[in-house]
C-alpha positions in Angstrom: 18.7 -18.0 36.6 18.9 -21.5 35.2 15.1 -22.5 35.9 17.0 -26.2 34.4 19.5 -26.7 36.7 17.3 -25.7 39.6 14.6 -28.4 38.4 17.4 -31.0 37.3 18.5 -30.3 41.4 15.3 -31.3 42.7 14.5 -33.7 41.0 18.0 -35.5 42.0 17.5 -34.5 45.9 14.0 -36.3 45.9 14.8 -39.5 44.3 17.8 -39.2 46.8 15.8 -38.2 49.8 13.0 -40.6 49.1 12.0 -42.9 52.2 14.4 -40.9 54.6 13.0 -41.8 57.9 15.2 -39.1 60.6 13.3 -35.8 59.5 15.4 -35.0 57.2 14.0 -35.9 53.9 12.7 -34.8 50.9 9.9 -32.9 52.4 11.8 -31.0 54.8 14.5 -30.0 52.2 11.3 -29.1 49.9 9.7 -26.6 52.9 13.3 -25.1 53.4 13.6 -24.0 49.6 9.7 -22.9 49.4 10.2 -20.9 52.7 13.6 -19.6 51.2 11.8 -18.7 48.3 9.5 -16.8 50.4 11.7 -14.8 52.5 13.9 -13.8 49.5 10.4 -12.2 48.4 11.5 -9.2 50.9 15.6 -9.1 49.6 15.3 -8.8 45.9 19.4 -8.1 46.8 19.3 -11.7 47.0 20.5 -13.9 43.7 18.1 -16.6 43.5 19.6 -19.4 41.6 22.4 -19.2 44.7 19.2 -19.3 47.3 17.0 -22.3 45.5 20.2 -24.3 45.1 21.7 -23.4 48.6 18.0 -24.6 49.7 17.9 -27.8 48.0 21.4 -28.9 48.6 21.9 -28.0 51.9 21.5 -31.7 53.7 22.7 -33.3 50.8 25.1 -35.0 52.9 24.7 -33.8 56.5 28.0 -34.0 59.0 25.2 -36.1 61.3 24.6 -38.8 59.1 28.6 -38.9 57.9 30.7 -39.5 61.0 31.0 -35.7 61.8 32.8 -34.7 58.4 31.4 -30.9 57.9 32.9 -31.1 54.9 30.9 -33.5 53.7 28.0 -31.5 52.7 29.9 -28.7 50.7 32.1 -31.7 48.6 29.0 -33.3 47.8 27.2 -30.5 46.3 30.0 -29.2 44.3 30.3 -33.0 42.8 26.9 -32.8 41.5 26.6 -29.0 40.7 29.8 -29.9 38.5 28.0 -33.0 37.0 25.6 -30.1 35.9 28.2 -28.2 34.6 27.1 -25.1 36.8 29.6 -22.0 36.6 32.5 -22.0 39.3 31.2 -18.5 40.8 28.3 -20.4 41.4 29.2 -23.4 42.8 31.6 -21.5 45.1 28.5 -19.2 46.8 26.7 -22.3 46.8 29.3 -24.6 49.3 29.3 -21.1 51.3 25.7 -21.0 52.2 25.8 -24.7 53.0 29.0 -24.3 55.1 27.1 -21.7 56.7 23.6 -22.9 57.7 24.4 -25.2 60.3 23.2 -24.7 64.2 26.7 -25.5 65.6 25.8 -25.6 69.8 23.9 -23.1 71.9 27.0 -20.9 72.8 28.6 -21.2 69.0 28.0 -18.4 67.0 27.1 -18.8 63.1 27.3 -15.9 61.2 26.3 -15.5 57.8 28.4 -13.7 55.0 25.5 -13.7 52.3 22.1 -11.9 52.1 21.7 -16.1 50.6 23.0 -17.7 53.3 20.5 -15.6 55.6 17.9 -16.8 54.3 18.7 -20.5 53.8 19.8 -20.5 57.5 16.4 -18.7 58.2 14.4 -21.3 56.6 15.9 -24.3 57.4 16.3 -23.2 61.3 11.8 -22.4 61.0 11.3 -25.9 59.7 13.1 -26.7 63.2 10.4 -25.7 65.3 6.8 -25.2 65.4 4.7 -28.6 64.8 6.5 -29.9 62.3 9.8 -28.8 64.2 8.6 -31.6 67.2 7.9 -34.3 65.0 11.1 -33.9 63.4 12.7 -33.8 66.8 11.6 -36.7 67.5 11.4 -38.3 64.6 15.5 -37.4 64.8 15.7 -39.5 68.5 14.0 -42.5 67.2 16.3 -42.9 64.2 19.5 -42.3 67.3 17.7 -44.3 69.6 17.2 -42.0 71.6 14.6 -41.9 74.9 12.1 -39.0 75.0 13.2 -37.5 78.1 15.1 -38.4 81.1 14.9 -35.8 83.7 18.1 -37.4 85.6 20.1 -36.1 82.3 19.8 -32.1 82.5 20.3 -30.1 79.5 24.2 -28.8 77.9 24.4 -25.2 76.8 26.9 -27.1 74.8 30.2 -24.3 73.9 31.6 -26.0 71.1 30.9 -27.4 67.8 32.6 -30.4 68.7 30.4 -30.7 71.9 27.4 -30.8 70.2 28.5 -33.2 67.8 29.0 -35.8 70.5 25.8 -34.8 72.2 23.6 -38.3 72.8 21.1 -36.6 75.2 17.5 -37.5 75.1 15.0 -35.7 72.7 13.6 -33.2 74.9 16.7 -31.6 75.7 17.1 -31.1 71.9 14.1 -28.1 73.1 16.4 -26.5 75.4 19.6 -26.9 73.6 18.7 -25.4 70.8 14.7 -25.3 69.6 13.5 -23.4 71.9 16.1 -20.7 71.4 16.3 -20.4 67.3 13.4 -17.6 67.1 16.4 -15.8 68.8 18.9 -16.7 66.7 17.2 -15.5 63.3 18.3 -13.5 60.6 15.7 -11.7 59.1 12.0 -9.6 60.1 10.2 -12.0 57.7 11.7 -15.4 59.4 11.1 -13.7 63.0 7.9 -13.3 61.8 6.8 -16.5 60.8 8.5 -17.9 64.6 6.4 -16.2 66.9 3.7 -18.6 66.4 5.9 -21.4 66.0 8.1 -20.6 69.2 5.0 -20.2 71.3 3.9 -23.7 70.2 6.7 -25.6 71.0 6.6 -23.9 74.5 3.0 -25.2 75.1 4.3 -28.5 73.9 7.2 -28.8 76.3 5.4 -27.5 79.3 2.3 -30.5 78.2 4.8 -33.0 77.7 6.1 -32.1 81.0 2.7 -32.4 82.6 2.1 -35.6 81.0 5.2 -37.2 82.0 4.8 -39.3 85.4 1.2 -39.9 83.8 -0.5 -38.3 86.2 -2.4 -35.4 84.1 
């Protein structure tokens, strides 16, 4: 494993990621490769280099933040894994994972091919939920302008990628479209693991935010 190149590709996502305001900077990309890192402690099957790379280059260039182009994210990590001169095999498994890790709408499957791709999906999909999960949530709706809730606007159990792509609902649906159903949706003991606590969280904060709502409680 090229402890260089893994280094060289951090260093390049923070100074990249560095004032992000939607949830998805630097330190989320940093929790999803040090919980990748941790669940690849129980899948020694796994090839490292392809998870810590996967990890840190997953959002380098998210479809949400480039008009919908999936492809976006893949294209951009091979550019700067070849600036790096990283070997083609490598490269390859790497644009796989990343092709591979995105939540696509609740009634979309998204299958992994890779004991790598598991895990970076795993990681990335805990760092959705739990507390820090509801910040970024909302964190998410503030950068789309969106309101926190609008009970008039009922959740979509959205079947299609392209339906979730054009999905402008307020946050809290985010919770039932998709947050509130990841611990379901994981790959591996060790991620389910790590949810339960998480999952039940986010459940308490719905059902308090709901409370809250008309400010009566």
């Amino acid at each position: 494993m090229s402890v260089d190149l893994i280094t060289a590709t951090a260093r390049f996502i923070e100074q990249k990621f560095a004032g992000e305001g939607s949830g998805h900077d630097w330190a989320h990309i940093r929790r999803v490769w040090l919980m990748a890192r941790r669940l690849a402690a129980a899948h020694p099957e796994a090839d490292p280099e392809t998870t810590e790379l996967a990890a840190l280059l997953h959002d380098i260039a998210d479809w949400k933040f480039h008009d919908g182009d999936y492809e976006a994210g893949p294209r951009a990590a091979r550019e700067w894994l070849r600036s790096q001169h990283a070997a083609a095999a490598l490269i390859a498994r790497v644009e796989t994972v990343i092709r591979e890790v995105s939540f696509k709408g609740l009634g979309v499957a998204t299958p992994v091919t890779s004991v790598e791709a598991a895990l970076v999906q795993d990681a990335d999909r805990l760092d959705a939920i739990g507390a820090i999960g509801v910040a970024r949530a909302f964190a998410y709706g503030g950068h789309k302008g969106r309101p926190l809730h609008d009970p008039a606007v009922a959740p979509v159990a959205h079947d299609s990628f392209a339906s979730y792509q054009k999905n402008t609902a307020p946050t809290l649906n985010h919770f039932y479209e998709k947050l509130l159903h990841l611990k379901d949706r994981l790959n591996t003991d060790a991620a389910r693991q790590v949810a339960q606590e998480r999952h039940a969280f986010m459940e308490t904060y719905v059902a308090r935010f709901l409370a809250e709502w008309d400010g009566i409680d």
